[in-house]
Legacy VTK file of the C-alpha trace (Angstrom):
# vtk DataFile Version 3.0
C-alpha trace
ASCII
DATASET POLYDATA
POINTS 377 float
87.281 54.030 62.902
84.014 52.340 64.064
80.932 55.110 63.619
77.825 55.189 65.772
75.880 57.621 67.845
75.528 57.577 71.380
71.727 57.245 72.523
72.229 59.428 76.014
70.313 61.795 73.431
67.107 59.822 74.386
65.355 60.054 77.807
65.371 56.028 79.066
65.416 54.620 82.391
64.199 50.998 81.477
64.515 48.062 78.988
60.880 49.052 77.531
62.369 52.785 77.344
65.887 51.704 75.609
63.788 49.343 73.210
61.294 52.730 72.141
64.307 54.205 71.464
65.599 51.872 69.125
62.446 51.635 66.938
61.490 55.679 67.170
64.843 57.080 67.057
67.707 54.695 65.815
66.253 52.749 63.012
64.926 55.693 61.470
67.999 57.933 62.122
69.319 54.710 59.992
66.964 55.283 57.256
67.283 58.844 57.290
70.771 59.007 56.617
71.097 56.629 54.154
72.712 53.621 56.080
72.609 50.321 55.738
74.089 49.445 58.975
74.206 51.877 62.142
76.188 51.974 65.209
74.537 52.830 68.054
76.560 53.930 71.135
74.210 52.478 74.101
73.813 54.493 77.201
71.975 52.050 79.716
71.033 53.787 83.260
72.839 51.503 86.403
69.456 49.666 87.098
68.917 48.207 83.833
72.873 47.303 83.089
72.552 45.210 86.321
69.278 43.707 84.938
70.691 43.126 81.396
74.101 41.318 83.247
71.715 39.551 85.040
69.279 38.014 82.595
70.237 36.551 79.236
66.145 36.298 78.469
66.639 39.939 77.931
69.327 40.474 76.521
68.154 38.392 73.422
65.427 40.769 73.426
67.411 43.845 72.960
69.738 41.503 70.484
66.470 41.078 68.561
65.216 44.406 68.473
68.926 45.790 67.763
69.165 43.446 64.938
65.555 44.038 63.607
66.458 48.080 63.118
70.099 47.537 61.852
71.647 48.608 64.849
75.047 47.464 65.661
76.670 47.851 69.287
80.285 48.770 69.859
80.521 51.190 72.624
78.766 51.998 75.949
78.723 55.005 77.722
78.311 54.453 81.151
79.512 57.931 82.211
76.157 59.316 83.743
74.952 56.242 85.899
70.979 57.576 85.673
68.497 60.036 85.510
70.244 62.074 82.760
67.480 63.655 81.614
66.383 64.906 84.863
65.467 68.212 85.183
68.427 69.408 87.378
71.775 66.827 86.459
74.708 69.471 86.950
77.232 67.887 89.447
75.192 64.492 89.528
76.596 63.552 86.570
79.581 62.664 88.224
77.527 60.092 91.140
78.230 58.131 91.998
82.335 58.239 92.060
85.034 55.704 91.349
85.804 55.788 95.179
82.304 53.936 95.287
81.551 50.188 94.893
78.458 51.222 93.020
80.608 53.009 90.009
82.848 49.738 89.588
79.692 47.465 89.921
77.452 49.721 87.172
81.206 49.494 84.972
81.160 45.356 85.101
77.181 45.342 84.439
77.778 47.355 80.987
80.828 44.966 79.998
78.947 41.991 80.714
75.686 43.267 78.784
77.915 44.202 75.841
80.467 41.408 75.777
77.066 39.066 75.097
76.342 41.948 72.183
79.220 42.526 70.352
79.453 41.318 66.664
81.063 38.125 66.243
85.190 38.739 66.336
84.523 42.599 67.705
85.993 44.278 70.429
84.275 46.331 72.691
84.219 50.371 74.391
82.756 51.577 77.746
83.779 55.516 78.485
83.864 56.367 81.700
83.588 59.282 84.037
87.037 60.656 85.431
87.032 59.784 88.984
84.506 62.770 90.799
84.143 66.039 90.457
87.138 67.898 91.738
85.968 68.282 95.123
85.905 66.766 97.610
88.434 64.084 96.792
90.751 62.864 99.167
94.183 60.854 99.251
91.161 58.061 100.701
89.315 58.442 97.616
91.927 58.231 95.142
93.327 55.065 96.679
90.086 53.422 96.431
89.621 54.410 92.886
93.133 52.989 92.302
91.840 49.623 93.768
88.549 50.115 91.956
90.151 50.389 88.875
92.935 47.443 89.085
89.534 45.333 90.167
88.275 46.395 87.338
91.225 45.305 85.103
91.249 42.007 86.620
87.182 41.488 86.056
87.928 42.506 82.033
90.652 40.186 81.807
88.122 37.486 83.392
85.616 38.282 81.121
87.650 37.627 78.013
89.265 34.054 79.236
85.228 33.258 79.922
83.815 34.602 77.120
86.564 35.006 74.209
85.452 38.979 74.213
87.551 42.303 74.822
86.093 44.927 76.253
87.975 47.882 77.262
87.185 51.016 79.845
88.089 54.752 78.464
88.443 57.423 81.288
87.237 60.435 79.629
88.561 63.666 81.209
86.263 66.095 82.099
87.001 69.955 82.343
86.417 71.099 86.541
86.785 66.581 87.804
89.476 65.475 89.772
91.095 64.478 85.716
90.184 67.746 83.961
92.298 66.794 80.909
93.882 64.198 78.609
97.142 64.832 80.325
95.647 64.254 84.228
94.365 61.309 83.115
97.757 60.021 81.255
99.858 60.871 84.613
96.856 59.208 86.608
97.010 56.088 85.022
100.689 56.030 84.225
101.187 56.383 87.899
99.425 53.382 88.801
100.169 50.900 86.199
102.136 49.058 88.747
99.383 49.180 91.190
96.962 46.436 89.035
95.856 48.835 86.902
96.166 47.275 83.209
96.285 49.154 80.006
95.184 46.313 78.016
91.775 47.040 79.559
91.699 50.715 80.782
92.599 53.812 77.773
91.538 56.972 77.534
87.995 58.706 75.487
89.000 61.569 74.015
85.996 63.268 74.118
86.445 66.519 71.095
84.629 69.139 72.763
86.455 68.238 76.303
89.530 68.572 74.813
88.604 71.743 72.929
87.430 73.261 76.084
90.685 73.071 77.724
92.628 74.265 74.698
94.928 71.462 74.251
96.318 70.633 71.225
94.932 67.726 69.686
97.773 66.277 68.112
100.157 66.991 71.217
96.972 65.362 73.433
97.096 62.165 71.122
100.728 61.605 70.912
101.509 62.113 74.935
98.678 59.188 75.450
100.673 56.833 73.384
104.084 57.938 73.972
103.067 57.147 77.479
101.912 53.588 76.620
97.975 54.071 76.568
95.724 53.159 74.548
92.816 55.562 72.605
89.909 53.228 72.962
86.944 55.896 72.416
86.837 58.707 70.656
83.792 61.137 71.154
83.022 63.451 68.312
81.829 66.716 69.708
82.302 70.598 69.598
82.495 73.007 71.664
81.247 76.664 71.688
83.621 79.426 71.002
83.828 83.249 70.971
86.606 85.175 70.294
85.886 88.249 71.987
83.364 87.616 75.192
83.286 91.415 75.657
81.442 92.147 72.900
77.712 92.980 73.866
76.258 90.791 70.992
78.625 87.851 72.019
77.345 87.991 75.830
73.889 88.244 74.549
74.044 85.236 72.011
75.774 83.126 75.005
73.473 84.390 77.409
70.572 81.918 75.211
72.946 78.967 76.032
72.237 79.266 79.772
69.727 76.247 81.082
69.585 74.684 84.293
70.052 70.873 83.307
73.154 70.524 82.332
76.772 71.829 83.733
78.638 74.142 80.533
82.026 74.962 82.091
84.011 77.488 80.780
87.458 77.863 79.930
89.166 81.757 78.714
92.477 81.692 77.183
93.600 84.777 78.887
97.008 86.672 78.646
98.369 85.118 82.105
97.173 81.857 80.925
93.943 79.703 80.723
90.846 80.976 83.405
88.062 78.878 84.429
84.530 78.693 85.418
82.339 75.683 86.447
79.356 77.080 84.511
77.753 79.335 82.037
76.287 81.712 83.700
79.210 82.093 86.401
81.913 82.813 83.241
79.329 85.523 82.053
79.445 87.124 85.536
82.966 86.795 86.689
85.354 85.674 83.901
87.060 89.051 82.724
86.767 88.321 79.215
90.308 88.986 78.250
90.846 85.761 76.042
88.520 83.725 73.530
85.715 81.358 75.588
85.598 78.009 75.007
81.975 76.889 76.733
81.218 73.154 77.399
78.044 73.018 75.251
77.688 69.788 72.403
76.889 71.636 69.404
75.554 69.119 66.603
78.348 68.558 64.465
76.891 70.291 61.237
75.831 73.277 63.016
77.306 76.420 61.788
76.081 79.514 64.435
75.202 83.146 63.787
78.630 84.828 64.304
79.801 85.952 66.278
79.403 82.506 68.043
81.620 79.403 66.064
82.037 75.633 66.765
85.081 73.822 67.789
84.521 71.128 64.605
88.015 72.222 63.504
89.631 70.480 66.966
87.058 67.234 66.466
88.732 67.133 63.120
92.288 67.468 63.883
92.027 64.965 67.189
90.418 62.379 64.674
92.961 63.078 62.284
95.799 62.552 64.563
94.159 58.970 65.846
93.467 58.118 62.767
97.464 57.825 62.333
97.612 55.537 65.021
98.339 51.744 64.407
94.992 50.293 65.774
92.623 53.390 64.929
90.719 51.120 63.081
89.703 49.814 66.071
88.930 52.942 67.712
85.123 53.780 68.287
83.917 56.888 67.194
80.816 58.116 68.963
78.728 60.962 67.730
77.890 62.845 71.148
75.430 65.562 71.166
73.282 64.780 74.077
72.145 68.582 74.548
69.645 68.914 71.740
66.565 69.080 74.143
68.184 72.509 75.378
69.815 73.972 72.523
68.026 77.494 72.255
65.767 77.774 69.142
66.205 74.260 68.016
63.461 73.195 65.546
65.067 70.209 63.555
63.218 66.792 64.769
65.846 64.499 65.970
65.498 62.124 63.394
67.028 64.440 61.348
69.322 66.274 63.001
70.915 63.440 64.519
71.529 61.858 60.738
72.509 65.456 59.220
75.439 64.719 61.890
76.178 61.400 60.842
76.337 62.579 57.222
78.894 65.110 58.114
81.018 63.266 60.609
81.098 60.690 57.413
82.061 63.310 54.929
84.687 65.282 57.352
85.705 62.579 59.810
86.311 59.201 57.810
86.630 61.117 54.504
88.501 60.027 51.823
87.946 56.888 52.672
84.519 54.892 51.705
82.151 55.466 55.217
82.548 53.093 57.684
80.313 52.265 59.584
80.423 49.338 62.223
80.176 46.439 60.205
LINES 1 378
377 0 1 2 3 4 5 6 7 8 9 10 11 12 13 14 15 16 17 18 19 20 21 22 23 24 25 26 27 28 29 30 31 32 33 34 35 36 37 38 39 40 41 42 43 44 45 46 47 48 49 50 51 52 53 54 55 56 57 58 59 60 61 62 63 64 65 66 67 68 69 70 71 72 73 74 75 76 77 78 79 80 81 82 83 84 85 86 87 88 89 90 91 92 93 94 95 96 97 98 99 100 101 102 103 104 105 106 107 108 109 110 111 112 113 114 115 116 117 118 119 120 121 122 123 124 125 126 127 128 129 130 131 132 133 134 135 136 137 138 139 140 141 142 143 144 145 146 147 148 149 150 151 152 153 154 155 156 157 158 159 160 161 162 163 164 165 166 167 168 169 170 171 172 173 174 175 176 177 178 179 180 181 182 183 184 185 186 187 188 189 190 191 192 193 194 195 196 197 198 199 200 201 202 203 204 205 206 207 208 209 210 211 212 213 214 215 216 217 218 219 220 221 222 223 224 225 226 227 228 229 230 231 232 233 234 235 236 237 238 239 240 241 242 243 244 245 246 247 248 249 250 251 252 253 254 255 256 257 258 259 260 261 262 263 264 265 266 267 268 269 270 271 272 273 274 275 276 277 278 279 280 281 282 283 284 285 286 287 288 289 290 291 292 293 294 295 296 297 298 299 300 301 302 303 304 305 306 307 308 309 310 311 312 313 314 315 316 317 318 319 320 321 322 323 324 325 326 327 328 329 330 331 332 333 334 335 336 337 338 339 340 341 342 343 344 345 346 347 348 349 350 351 352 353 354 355 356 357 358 359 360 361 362 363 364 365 366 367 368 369 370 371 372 373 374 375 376
């Protein structure tokens, strides 16, 4: 697999912004762990993708700069379309939807910016959001994401017979969107393969705390997406919070220090009569009964090990990567450090220079171990 960190970490709304965060953060995340080469999973906002698409002056400047630091670029995650480091995201995140022009537009900006970018005989990764939040969606809406989408496929394919480059789109499932897990998004798309929609150019990101949070199985996850024909392009390494007991007083009270008003930290309880949700933190705490272990959407850096009784769901990252890593092509599958949240993890004190290559080192040692690291060449 193809390592790199995704740079939603940073706050960037511009090319001057994405090109600070390059030379303050990236290059010297590179130095700091040790690399000679880094992968950098870019996150550009929907206004600057359309200028990038647009302009080929600039895009040599962010080749330059990329090249300069010992950046490489494989992936893109065009999943929030801007202002992600507002101070209120929550549900706009998911804005705008793939019932909208704009979502498909932003989609073909980012595969035309990295198509130009992509090392010399590499393929290339956009993740995606999964269609809307759940509600509302209408039968409307999903038929104009199904035309969205099979436009989509058709603009990839173009891409690649006028530029010689592959670039692929992963739907990432979200828990509480209208494809809460691997499996919606694997009947989704299996439904509508005869509808234009073409797997050669729209997979699945398996994103590790996303599939933690729902309590699949990683293995039975990875093997229903190719049983049914699909294709991993993405994989996002990330972990989840978990408690086994969310009764216990000093449980509720450590979880209570995850609650912030940024981002949206759903909730899922395996409970006796089967799995119970909540759209946030702070709604689980009030009306979830508590019956079953919590699994809370929160990106924990990957080396982090909490004050019990709070864990990490690294286990799951490392059993999903293990099972893709027995696929045919997961050499070809990108693996994108994800931990976008350290700006609101309580009682962080570890610069992000740091912290972000203390990840690196240890999705290296647990992720692509025994093999030599490899990073994007």
């Amino acid at each position: 697999m193809l390592l790199s960190y995704c740079t939603n970490v940073h706050p960037a709304e511009d090319l001057d912004g994405v090109l600070r965060q390059l030379r303050e953060y990236a290059g010297p995340i590179r130095r700091a762990a040790g690399l000679g080469t880094l992968g950098v999973g870019l996150w550009l906002p929907a206004g600057l993708a359309a200028r990038l698409a647009g302009s080929a002056e600039d895009r040599a400047v962010l080749r330059g700069v990329l090249e300069a630091e010992g950046l490489v670029l494989h992936t893109v995650n065009a999943f929030p379309y801007g202002g992600f480091h507002d101070d209120v995201v929550k549900h706009a995140v998911y804005q705008p939807t793939w019932a909208e022009r704009s979502r498909l537009e932003y989609t073909l900006d980012c595969a035309e910016v990295l198509a130009a970018l992509l090392p010399a005989g590499a393929d290339g990764s956009i993740s995606t959001v999964p269609l809307a939040w759940r509600e509302p969606w209408t039968e409307g809406h999903d038929d104009a994401a199904t035309a969205a989408f099979a436009e989509l496929s058709a603009g990839l394919r173009s891409l690649r017979e006028r530029t010689g480059r592959t670039v692929r789109v992963a739907v990432e499932p979200e828990p509480g969107c209208v494809l809460d897990t691997v499996s919606d998004v694997v009947g989704w798309l299996g439904a509508r393969l005869d509808r234009g929609i073409d797997p050669e150019f729209v997979g699945l990101c398996v994103d590790a705390c996303h599939l933690a949070v729902s309590f699949a199985d990683p293995a039975e996850a990875v093997a229903g997406i190719d049983a049914a024909g699909l294709r991993i392009v993405k994989v996002q390494a990330s972990a989840a919070l978990h408690v086994d007991d969310p009764r216990d007083p000093a449980a509720r009270a450590a979880l209570e220090r995850f609650v912030e008003p940024r981002y949206l930290h759903q909730v899922r309880e395996d409970g006796p009569t089967g799995v119970l949700a909540a759209d946030d933190l702070d709604a689980a705490l009030a009306d979830l009964p508590g019956a079953g272990p919590w699994r809370v959407h929160f990106h924990i850096p990957l080396h982090h090990v909490p004050a019990p009784p709070l864990q990490t769901t690294a286990d799951v990252l490392r059993r999903t990567v293990a099972a893709v890593d027995r696929l045919p092509y997961a050499d070809d599958v990108h693996l994108d450090v994800e931990t976008y949240t350290w700006s609101v993890l309580p009682g962080a004190a570890v610069g992000l220079v740091d912290g972000v290559a203390a990840e690196l080192e240890w999705a290296r040692s647990h992720l692509l171990a025994p093999a030599p690291a490899r990073t994007a060449p």
